[in-house]
C-alpha positions as CSV (number, residue, x, y, z in Angstrom):
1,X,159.4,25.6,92.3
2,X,156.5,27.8,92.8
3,X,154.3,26.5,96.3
4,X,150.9,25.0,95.4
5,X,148.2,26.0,97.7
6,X,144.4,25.4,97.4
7,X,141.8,28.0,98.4
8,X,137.8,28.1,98.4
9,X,138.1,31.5,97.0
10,X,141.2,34.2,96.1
11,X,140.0,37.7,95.9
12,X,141.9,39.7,93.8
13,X,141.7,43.5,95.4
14,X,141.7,44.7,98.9
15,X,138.9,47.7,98.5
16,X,135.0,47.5,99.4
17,X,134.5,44.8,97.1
18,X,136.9,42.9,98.1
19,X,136.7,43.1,101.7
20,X,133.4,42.4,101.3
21,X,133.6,39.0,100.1
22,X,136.7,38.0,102.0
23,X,135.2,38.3,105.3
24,X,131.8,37.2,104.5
25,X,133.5,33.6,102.8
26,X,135.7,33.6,105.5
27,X,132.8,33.9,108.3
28,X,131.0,30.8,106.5
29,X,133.8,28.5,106.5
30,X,135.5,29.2,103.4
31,X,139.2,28.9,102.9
32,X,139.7,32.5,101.4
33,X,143.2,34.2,100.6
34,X,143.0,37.9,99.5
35,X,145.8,39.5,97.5
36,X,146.5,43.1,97.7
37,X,149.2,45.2,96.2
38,X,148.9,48.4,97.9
39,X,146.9,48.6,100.7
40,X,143.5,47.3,102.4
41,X,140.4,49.9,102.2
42,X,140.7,50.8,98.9
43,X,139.5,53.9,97.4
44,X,136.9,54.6,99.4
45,X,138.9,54.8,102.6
46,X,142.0,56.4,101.1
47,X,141.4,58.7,98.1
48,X,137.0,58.6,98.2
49,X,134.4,58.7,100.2
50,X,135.8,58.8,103.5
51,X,138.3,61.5,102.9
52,X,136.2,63.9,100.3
53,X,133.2,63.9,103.0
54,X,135.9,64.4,105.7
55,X,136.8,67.3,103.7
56,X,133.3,68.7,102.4
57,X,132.3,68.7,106.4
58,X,135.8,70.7,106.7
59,X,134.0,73.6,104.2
60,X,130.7,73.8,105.1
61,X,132.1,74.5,108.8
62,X,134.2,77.1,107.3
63,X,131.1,78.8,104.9
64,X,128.7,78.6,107.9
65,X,130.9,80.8,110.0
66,X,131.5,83.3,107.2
67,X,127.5,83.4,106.6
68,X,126.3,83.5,110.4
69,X,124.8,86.5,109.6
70,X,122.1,84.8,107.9
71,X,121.7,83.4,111.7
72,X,121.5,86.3,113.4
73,X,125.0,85.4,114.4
74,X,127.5,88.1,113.7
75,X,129.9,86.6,110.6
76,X,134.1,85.6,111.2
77,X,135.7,85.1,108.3
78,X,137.9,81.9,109.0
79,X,142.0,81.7,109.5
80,X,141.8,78.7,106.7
81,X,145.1,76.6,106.7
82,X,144.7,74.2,104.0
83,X,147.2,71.6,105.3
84,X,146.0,71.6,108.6
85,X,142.8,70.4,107.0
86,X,144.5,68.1,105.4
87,X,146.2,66.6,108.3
88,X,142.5,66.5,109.8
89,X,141.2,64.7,106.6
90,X,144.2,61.6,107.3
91,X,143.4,61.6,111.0
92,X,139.7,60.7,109.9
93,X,141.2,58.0,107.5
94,X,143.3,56.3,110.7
95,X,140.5,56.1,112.6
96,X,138.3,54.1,110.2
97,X,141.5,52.3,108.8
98,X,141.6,49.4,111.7
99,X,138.2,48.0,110.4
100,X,140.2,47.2,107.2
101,X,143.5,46.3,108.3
102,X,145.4,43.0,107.5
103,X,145.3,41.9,111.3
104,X,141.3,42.4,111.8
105,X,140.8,40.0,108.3
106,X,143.5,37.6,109.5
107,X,141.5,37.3,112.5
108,X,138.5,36.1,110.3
109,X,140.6,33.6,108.9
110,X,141.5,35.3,105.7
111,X,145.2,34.8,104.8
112,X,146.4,38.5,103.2
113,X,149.1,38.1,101.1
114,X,150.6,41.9,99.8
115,X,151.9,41.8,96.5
116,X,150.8,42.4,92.7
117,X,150.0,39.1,90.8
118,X,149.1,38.0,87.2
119,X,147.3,34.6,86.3
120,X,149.4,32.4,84.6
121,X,146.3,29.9,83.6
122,X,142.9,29.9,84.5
123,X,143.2,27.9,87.2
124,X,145.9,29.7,89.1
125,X,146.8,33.4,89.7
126,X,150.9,34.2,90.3
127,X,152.3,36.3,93.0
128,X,155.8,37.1,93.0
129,X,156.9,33.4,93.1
130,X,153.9,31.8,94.4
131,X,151.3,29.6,92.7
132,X,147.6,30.5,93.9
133,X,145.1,27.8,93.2
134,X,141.4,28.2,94.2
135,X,138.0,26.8,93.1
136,X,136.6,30.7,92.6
137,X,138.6,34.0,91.4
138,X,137.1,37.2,92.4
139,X,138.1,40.1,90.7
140,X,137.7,43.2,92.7
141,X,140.8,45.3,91.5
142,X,138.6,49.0,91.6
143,X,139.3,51.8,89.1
144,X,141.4,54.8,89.0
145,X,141.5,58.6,87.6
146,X,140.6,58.6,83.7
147,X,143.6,61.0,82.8
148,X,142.3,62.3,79.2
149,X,144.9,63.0,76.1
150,X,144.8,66.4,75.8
151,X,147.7,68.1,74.4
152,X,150.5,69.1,77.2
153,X,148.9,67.3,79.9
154,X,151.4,64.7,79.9
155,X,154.2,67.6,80.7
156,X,152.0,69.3,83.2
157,X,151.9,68.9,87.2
158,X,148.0,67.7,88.4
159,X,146.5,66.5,91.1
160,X,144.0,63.9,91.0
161,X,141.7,62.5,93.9
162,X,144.3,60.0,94.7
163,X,146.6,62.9,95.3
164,X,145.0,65.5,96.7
165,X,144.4,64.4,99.9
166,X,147.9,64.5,100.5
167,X,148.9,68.1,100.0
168,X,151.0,70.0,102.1
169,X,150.9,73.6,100.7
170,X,148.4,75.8,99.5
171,X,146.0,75.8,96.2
172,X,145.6,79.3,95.9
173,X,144.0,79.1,92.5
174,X,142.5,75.7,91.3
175,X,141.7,74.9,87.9
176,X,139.7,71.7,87.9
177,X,138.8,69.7,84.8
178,X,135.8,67.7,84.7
179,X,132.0,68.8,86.1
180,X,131.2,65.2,87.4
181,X,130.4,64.2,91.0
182,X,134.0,64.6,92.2
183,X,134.8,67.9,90.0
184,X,132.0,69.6,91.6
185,X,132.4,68.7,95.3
186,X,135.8,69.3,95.2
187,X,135.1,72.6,93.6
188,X,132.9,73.8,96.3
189,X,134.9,72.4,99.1
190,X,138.0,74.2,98.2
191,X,136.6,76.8,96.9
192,X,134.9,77.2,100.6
193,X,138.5,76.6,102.3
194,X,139.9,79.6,100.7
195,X,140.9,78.5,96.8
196,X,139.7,80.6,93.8
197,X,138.3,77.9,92.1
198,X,137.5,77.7,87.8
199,X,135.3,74.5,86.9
200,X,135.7,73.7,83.0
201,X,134.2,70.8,81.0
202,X,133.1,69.7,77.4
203,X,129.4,69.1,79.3
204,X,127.4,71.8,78.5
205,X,126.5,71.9,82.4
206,X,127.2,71.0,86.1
207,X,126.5,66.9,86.5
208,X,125.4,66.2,82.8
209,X,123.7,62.8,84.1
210,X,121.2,64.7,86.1
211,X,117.8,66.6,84.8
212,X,118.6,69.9,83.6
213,X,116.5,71.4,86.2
214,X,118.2,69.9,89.1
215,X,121.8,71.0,87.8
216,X,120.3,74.5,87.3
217,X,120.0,75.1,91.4
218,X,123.6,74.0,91.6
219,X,124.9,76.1,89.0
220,X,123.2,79.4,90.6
221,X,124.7,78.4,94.3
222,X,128.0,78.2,92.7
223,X,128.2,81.1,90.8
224,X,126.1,83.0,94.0
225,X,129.4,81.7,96.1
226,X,131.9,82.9,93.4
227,X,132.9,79.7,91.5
228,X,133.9,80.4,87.8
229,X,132.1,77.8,85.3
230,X,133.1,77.2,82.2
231,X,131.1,74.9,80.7
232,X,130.5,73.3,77.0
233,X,134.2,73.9,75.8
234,X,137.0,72.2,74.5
235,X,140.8,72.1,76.1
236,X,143.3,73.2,73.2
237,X,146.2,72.9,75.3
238,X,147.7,72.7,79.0
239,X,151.1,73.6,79.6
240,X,153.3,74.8,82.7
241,X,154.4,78.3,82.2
242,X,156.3,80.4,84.6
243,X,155.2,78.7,87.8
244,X,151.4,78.4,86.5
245,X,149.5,75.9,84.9
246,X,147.8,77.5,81.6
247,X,144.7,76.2,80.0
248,X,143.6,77.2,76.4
249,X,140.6,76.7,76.5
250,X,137.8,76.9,73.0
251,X,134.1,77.9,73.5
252,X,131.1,78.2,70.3
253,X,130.4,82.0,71.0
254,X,133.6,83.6,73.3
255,X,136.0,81.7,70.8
256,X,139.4,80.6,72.7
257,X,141.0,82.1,75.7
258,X,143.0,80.9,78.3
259,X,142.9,80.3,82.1
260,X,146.0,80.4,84.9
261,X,146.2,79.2,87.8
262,X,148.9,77.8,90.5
263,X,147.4,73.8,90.3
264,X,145.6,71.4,88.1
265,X,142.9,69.0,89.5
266,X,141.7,66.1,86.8
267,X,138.8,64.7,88.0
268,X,137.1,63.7,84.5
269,X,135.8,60.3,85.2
270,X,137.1,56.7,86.2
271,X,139.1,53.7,84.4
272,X,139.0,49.8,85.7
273,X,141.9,48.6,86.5
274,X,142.5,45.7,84.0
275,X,146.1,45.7,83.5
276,X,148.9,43.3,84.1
277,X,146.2,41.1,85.2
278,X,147.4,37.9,82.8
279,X,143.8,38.0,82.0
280,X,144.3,37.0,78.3
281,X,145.8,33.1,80.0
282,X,142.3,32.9,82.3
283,X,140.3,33.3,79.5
284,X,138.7,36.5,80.9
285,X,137.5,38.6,77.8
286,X,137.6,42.7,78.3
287,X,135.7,44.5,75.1
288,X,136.0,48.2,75.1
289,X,138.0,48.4,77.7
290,X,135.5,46.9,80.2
291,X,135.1,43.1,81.7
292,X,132.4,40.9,79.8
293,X,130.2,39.7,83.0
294,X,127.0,38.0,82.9
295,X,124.1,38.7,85.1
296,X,125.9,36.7,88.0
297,X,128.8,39.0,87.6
298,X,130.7,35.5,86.2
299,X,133.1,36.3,83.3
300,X,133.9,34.4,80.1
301,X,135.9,31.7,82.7
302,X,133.0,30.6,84.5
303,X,134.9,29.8,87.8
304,X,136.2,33.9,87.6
305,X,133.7,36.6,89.0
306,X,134.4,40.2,89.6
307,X,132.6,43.1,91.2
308,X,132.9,46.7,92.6
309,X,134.2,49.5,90.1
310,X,136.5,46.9,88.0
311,X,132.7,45.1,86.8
312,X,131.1,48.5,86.8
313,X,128.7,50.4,86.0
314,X,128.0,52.2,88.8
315,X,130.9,53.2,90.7
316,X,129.5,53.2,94.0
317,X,130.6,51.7,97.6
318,X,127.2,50.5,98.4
319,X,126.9,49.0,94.8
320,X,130.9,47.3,95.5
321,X,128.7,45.6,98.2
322,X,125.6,44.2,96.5
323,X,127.4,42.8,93.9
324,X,130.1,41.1,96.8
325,X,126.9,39.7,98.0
326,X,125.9,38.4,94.8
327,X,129.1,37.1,94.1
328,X,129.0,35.3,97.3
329,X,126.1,34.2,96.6
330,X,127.2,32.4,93.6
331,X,130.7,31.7,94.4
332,X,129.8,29.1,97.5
333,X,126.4,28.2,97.4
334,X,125.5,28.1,93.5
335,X,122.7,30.4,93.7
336,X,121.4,31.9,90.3
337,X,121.5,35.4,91.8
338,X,121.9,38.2,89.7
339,X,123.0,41.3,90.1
340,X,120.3,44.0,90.5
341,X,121.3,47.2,88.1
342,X,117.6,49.4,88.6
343,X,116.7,51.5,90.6
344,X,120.5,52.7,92.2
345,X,120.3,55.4,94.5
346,X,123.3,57.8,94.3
347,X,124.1,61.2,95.5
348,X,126.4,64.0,95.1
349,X,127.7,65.4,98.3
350,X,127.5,69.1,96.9
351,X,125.2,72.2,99.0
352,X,122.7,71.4,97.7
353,X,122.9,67.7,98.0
354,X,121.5,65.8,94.2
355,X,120.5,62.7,95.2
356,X,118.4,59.9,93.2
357,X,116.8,56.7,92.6
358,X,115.4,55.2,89.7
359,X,114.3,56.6,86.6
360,X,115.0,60.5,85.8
361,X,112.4,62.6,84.0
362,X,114.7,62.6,81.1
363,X,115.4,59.0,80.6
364,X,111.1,58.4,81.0
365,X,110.9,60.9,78.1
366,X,114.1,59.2,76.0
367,X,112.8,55.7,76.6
368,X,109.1,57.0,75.7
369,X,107.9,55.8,78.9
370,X,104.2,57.5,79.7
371,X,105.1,59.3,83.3
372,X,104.2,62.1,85.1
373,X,106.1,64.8,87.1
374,X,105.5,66.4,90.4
375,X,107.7,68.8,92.3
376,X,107.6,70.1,95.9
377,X,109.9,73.2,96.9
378,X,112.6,72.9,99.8
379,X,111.1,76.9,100.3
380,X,108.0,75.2,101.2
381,X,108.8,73.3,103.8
382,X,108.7,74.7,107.3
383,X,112.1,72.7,108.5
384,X,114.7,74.1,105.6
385,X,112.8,77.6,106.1
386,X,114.4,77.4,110.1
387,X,117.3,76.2,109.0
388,X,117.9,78.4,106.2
389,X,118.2,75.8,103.3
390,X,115.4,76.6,101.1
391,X,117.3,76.3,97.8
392,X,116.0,73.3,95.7
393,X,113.1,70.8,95.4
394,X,111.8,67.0,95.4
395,X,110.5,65.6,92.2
396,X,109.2,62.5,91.7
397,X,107.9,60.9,88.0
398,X,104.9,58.2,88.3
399,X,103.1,56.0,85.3
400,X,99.8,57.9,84.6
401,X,98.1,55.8,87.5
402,X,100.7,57.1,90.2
403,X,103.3,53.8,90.5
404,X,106.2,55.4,91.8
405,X,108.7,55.3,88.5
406,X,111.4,57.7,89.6
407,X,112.8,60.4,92.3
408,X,115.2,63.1,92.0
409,X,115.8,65.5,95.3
410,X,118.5,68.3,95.1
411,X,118.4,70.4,98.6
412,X,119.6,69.5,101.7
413,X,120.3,66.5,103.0
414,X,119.5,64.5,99.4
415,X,121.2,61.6,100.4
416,X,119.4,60.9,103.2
417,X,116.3,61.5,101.9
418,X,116.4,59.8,99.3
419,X,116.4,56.2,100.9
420,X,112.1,56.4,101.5
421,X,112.0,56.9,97.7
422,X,114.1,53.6,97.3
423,X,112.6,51.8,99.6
424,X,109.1,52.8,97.6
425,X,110.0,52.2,94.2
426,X,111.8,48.8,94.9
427,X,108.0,47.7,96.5
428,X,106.4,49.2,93.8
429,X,104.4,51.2,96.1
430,X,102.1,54.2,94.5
431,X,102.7,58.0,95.3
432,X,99.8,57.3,97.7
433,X,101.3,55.0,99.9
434,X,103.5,58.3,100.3
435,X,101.0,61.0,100.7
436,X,99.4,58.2,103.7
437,X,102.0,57.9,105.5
438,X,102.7,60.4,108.3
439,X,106.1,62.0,108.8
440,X,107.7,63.6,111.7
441,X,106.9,67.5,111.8
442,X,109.1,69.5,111.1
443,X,111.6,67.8,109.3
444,X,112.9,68.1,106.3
445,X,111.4,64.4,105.3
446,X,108.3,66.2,104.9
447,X,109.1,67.0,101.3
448,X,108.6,63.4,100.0
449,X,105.2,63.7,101.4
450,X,104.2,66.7,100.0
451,X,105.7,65.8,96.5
452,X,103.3,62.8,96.5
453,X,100.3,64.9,97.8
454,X,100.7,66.7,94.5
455,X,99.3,64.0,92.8
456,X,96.0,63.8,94.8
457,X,95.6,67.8,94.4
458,X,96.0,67.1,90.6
459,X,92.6,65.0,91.0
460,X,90.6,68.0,92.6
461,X,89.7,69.3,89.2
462,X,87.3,71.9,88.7
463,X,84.1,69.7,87.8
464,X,85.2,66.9,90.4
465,X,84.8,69.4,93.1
466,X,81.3,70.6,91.9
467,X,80.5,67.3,91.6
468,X,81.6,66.4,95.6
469,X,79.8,69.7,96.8
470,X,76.7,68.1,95.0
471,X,77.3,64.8,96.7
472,X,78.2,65.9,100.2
473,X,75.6,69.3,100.0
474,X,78.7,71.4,100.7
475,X,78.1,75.5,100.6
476,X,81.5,76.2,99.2
């Protein structure tokens, strides 16, 4: 007979999400129990951000010795031992581990119970032989590598993010499919640790979400590092050939030809992970592949939330914990909150950083939205000239009467830079309110004053500076 035991909440999912809401129900007096069928952390902490960052620092370690020149420091081309990097990348991952561990949320007062579980009806969710029963459901099950149906890929050898942190030899010469986020920091990284590296995709470019202007800087750093793109073309056939992995690949003007190399790296997007969930007895509708959540992130069973990469869209960390905080929110207190999906800041960890927050100056022009665009060069600012990152810009798109719309900043440091444009556009504050407040000189936070001061320069037409020289009785 299965036990029967009643819960405040059971989260279903031991990533950010999840954590997220376990330990902040728990810390309010909840009763919470969290299920997890692998392990706690997620894919943040084991296969995502934690361990690609760990390994991007890894690479631009190793291309700022070989380029030291550039510093005045004579150049040493580094002994790279991929595995040893490797090794360095798991250390990282044990020492942030602890935070999520089973003991540090059992000390909260959140029961962890390991195991993979279905619901059974939509009042109870089925673990091994146990009967869950709680008066909220959270699901916060995350996503996993899109594997694409291309022809010979099921009899092929790859590696995706999930894997590749793990390898213990080599990767001489990596193909990698898919220009995204993770297809293009993983192509520089390794690339930098000593891989030949060839980047293909049906995109027509680098980061297809981003403006074309902004993927254009990152497509002349790659190919200036040695990085083969090929871009806008269609996979015919993989296969395993002789100890290589072939790639046939089609494009509108070179026609078909094939690549070779010694490993495969999918990275070509993300699937929620929906399955064997019994969601079809918990009344839980999926269309297209993807929940059906309302604004409060509840789906079709209204006592049944979910949030982090299984709710989507944006597959994000710090977007896994807004919406835990909305679904906490909701779960114990009956709040109407809703889950916020403008103005997302995101970046992608290449060098150059592409960072950005609200609207982009293509989707103003798609949507028909009357903007205006102003850029500010990385070349231009004194800090990035002493440190020798000059490559990119800042742009920022306003309404006709300056309200800050949009930002979009490839160069160094994005991602931190970016966070004064949030913080702006969530306030509704004007490019003005940017161009008045004074930043720390130098630094490379200079940039998202100057962008704005573009705007005011805009206004020093030709007849409004007669007309001041009249006013003032200037001699210029």
């Amino acid at each position: 007979m299965p036990k029967h035991t009643e819960y405040d909440i059971c989260v279903i999912g031991g990533g950010a999400a999840g954590l997220v809401v376990a330990a902040g129900a728990a810390t309010l007096g909840a009763k919470v129990v969290l299920v997890e069928k692998h392990k706690l952390g997620g894919d943040c902490l084991h296969y995502g951000c934690v361990p690609s960052k760990t390994l991007i620092h890894s690479a631009k370690v190793a291309h700022t010795m070989a380029d030291a020149q550039r510093f005045g420091i004579p150049a040493q081309e580094p002994a790279i031992h991929l595995p040893d990097v490797m090794r360095r990348v798991q250390e990282v991952i044990r020492q942030i581990e602890p935070n999520d561990s089973p003991e540090r949320f059992e000390s909260l007062g959140v029961q962890v119970i390991f195991g993979a579980g279905r619901f059974d009806s939509p009042e109870s969710f089925l673990v091994d032989d146990r009967s869950i029963s709680a008066k909220r459901f959270v699901l916060a099950t995350g996503s996993r590598p899109a594997i694409p149906p291309l022809p010979g890929l099921e009899h092929t050898p790859y590696l995706t993010n999930e894997t590749l942190f793990s390898v213990t030899e080599p990767l001489p010469h990596l193909l990698i499919l898919g220009a995204g986020p993770i297809g293009c920091e993983m192509t520089q990284a390794l690339h930098r640790l000593g891989s030949r590296v060839d980047l293909f995709d049906l995109a027509p470019r680098l980061l297809p979400r981003e403006d074309e202007d902004v993927t254009e800087v990152l497509a002349r750093r790659f190919s200036q590092e040695g990085m083969a793109l090929h871009l806008g073309i269609k996979v015919l056939k993989i296969e395993r050939l002789e100890g290589e992995i072939r790639v046939l690949l089609e494009h509108p003007q070179r026609g078909q030809y094939p690549l070779s190399g010694s490993h495969l790296l999918i990275a070509a997007g993300r699937k929620p992970n929906l399955e064997n969930l019994g969601l079809e007895h918990a009344g839980v509708e999926v269309k297209d592949g993807r929940l059906v959540l309302d604004a409060r992130l509840r789906t079709r069973n209204p006592h049944i939330y979910a949030c982090g990469d299984v709710a989507g869209p944006y597959l994000f960390t710090h977007m896994a914990e807004h919406q835990a905080g909305v679904v906490l929110r909701n779960a114990l207190f009956h709040w109407p909150a809703k889950v916020k999906t403008d103005n997302i800041p995101w970046c992608t960890y290449t060098d150059p950083e592409v960072a950005r927050v609200g609207f982009s100056e293509t989707e103003a022009r798609q949507q028909g939205i009357a903007h205006r665009i102003y850029r500010f060069p990385f070349a231009d600012i004194d800090r990035a000239v002493t440190d020798g990152e000059t490559d990119g810009f800042a742009k920022i798109i306003t309404t006709p009467r300056g309200k800050l719309l949009g930002a979009c900043i490839v160069g160094p440091r994005a991602g931190e830079l970016i966070a004064e444009y949030g913080l702006a556009i969530t306030k509704g504050m004007q490019a003005a309110d940017l161009s008045n407040t004074i930043h720390i000189y130098p630094t490379l936070a200079q940039i998202n004053r100057r962008v704005a001061d573009q705007r005011l320069k805009e206004g020093l037409t030709p007849s409004r500076k007669r007309w001041l020289r009249r006013l003032f009785g200037w001699r210029g």
